[in-house]
C-alpha positions in Angstrom: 101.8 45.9 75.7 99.0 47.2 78.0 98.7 51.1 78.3 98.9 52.1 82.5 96.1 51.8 84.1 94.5 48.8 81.9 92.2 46.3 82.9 93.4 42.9 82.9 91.1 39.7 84.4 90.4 36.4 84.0 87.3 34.5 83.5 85.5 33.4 86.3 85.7 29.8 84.9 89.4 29.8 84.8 89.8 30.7 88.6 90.0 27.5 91.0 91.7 28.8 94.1 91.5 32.0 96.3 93.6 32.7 98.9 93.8 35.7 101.7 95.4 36.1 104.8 91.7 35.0 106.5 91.5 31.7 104.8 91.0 29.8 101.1 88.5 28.8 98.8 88.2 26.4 96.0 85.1 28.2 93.3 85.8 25.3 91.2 82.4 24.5 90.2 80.2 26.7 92.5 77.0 28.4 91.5 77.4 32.0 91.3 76.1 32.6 95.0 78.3 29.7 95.9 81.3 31.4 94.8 79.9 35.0 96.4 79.6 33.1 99.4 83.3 31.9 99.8 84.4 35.4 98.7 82.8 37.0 101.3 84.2 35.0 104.2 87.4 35.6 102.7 87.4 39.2 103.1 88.3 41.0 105.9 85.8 41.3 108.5 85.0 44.5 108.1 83.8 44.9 105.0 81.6 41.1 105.1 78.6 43.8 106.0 79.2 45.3 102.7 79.9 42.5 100.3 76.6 41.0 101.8 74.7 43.8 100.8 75.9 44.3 97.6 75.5 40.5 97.0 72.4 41.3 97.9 71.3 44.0 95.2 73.0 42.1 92.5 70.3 39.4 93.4 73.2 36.7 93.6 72.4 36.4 97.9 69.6 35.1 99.6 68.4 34.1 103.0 69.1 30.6 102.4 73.4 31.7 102.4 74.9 31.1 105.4 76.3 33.8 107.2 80.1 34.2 107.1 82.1 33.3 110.1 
């Protein structure tokens, strides 16, 4: 049993496919920016901005990304 309100998450490594109502992505084997990368341009468009720059301070985005469509 998990108490309300309890974190529960699986390990990066474990996660293949992601799917939103903007697209999918398969993070199987992607470097760390690779898989912050297909994230992003899986969010909503509003909040790429965002994502970007906290990819950014993480130190996990560069200017070699591409931008997200």
């Amino acid at each position: 049993m998990l108490t309300p309100g309890a974190a529960v998450t699986v390990p990066r490594t474990q996660v293949q496919y992601v799917v939103t109502e903007y697209g999918k992505a398969n993070l199987k084997a992607k470097s760390t920016w690779g898989r912050a990368e297909a994230l992003i341009n899986l969010a909503h468009p509003d909040f790429r901005d965002d994502l970007i720059a906290s990819a950014k301070e993480m130190k996990i985005w560069s200017r070699t990304n591409r931008i997200p469509f």
